[in-house]
C-alpha positions as CSV (number, residue, x, y, z in Angstrom):
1,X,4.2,35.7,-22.3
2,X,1.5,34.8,-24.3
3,X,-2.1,34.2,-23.3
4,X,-4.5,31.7,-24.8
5,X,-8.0,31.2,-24.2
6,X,-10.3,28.2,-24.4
7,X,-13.5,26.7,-23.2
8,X,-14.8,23.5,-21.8
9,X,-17.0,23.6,-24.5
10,X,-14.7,22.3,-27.2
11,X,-13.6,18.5,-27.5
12,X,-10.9,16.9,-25.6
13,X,-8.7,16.6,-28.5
14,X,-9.0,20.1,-29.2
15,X,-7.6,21.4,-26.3
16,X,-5.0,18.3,-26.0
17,X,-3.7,19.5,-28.8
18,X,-3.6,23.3,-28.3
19,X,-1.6,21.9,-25.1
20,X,1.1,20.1,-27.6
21,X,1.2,23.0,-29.6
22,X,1.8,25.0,-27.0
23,X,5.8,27.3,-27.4
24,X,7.9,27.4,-24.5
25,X,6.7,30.9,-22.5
26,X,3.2,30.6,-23.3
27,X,0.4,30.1,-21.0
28,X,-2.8,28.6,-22.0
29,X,-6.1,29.2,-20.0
30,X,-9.0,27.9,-19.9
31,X,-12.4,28.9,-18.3
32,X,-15.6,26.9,-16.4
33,X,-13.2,23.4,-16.0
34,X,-14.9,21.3,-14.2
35,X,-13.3,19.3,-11.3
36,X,-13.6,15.7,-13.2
37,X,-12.0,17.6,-16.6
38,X,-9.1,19.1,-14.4
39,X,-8.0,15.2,-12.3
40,X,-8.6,13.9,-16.4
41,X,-6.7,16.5,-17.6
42,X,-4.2,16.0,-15.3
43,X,-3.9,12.3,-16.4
44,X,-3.6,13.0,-19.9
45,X,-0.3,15.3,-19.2
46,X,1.3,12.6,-17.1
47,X,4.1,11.8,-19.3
48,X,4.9,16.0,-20.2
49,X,5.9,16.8,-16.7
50,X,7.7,20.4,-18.0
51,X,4.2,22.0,-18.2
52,X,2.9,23.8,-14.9
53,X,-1.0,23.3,-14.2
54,X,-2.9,25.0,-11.9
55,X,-6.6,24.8,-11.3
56,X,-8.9,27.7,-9.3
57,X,-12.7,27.5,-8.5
58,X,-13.1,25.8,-12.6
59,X,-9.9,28.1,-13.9
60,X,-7.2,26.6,-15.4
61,X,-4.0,27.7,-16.2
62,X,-1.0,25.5,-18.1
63,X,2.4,27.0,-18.3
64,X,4.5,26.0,-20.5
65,X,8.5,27.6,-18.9
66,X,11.3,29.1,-20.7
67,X,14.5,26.7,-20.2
68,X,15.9,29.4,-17.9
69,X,12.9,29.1,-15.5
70,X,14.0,24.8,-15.1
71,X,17.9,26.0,-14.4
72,X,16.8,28.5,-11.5
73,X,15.1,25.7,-10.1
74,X,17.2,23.1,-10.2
75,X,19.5,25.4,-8.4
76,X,17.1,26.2,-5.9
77,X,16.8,21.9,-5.1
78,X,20.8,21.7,-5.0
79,X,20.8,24.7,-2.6
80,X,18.5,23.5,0.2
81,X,19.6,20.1,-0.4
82,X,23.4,21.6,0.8
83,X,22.3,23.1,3.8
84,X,20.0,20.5,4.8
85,X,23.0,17.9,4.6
86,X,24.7,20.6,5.9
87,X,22.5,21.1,9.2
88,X,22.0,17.2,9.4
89,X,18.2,18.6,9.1
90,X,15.3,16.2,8.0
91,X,14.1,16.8,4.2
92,X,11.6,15.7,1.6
93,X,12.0,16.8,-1.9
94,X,8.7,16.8,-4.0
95,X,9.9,18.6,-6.9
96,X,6.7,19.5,-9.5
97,X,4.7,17.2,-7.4
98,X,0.9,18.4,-8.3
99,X,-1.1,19.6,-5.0
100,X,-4.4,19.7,-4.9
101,X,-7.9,19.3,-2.8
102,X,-10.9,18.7,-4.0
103,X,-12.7,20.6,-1.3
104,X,-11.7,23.9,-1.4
105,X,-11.4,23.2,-5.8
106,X,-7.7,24.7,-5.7
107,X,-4.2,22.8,-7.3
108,X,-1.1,23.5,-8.1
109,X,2.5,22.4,-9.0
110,X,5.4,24.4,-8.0
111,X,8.4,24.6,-9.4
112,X,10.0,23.1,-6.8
113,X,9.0,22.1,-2.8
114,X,10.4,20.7,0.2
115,X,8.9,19.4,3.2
116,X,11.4,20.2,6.3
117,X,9.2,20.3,9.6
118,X,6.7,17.9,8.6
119,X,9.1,15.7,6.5
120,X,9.2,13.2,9.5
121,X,5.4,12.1,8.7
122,X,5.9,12.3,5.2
123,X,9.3,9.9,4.3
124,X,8.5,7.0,3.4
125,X,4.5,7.8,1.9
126,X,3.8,6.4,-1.3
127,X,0.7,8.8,-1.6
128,X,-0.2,11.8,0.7
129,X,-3.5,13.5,0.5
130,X,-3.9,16.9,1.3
131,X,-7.1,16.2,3.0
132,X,-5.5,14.3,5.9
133,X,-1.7,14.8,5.1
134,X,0.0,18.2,5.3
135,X,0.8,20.2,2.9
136,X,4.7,20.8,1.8
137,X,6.1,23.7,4.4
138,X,8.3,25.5,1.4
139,X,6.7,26.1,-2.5
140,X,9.0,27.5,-4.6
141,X,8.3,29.9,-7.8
142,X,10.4,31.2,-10.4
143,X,9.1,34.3,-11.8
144,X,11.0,34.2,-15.0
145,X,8.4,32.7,-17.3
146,X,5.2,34.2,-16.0
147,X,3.8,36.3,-12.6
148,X,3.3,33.7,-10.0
149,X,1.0,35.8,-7.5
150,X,-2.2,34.9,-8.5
151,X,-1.3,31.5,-7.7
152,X,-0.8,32.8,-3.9
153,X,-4.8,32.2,-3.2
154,X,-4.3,28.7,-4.4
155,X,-1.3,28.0,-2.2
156,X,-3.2,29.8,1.1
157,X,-6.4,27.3,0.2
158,X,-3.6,24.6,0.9
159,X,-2.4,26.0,3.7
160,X,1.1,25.7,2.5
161,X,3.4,27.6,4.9
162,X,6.0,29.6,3.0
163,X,6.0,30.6,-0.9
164,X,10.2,31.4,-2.0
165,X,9.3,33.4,-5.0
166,X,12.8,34.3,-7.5
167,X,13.0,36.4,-10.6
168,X,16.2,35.9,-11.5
169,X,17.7,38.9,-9.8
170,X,16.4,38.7,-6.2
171,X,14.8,36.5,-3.8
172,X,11.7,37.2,-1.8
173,X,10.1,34.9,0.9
174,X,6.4,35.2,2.1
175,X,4.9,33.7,5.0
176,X,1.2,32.7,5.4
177,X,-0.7,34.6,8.0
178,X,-4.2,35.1,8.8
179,X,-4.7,33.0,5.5
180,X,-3.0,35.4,3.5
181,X,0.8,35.8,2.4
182,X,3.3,38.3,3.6
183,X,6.9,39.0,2.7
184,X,9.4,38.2,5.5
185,X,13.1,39.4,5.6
186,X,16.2,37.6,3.8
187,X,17.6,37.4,7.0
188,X,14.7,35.5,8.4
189,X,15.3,32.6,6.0
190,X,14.7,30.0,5.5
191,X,11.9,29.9,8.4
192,X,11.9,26.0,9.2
193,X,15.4,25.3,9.3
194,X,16.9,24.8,13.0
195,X,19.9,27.3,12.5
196,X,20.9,30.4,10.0
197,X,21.7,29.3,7.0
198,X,25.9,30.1,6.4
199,X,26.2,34.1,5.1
200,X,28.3,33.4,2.0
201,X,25.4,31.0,0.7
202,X,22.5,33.8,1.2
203,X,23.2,35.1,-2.7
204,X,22.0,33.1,-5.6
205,X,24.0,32.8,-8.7
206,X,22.4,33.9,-12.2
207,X,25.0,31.7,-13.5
208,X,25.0,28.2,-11.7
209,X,25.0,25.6,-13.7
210,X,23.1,22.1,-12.3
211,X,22.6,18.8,-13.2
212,X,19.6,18.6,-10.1
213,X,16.1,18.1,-10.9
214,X,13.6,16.0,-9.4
């Protein structure tokens, strides 16, 4: 992974177009971003949904992710999408949807997310605001690209639930408590479904090929 570093004091342009330039892998951050420049920002990268942005206390962070990093995830969508159907359990998909709250000066966009206990009051919105809506119960990161952990804080500030962080060898699940996350066991998952998920679907496959996506 590679690491890039600008300021707010360059133009717009400049740092548009270090974004364009930016190789698949690489990470570009940038220091002192005001609030206004992050929600502008954010418009400007509308129509290049593959980059990840997240924004803490006037750091930013865009991720640009390795092809392998989109497959896990798409993977990860098809999955809980089976056992939802499966379950006949309520769920909202929100793919890369971009979270964030002004007042606590935190966002993010997972890779994936789902709402499942709070998808009842969320089906159906056109917008939802984290200041009065809830926050999606399950984030999901792939650790193949970059480290997502220090995006943890960002995700607690949200009050988002449960974080499924995968590597592409194992699975780990983390829990907020207290305002802080901590790792659950496999055999716990996935919290906010009604029943176990089925045994033979616990393992994910390195090599699943999907077609899934947003």
């Amino acid at each position: 992974m590679r690491d890039y570093n600008a300021f707010m004091s360059i133009r717009t342009a400049d740092y548009i177009d270090a974004i364009e330039h930016l190789p698949d892998g690489a990470t570009l951050v940038m220091r002192q971003f005001s609030w206004d420049d992050y929600e502008r920002l954010l418009e400007e990268l509308r129509n290049r949904p593959h980059l990840r942005v997240s924004y803490d206390s006037g750091n930013l962070e865009i991720m640009s992710p390795l092809p392998e990093h989109e497959k896990y995830a798409a993977f990860i969508d098809d999955l809980v999408r089976f056992v939802s159907e499966a379950l006949d359990q309520n769920l909202e998909k929100l793919g890369r949807t971009t979270w964030k709250k002004r007042s606590v000066a935190k966002g993010v966009e997972p890779d994936t997310c789902f709402y499942v206990k709070n998808a009842v009051h969320i089906i159906g919105k056109r917008k939802i605001d984290l200041e009065s809506d809830p926050p999606p119960d399950i984030a999901v990161e792939i650790d193949i690209t970059n480290e997502s952990s220090s995006k943890f804080p960002i995700y607690a500030a949200l009050s988002v639930p449960e974080i499924w962080r995968y590597d592409g060898q194992k699975m780990q699940f983390f829990r907020l408590v207290r305002g802080a996350y901590r790792e659950i066991s496999e055999q716990c998952w996935p919290a906010r479904w009604s029943k176990p998920l089925p045994k033979g679907r616990r393992r994910l496959s390195p090599h699943f090929a999907s077609n899934g996506g947003r």
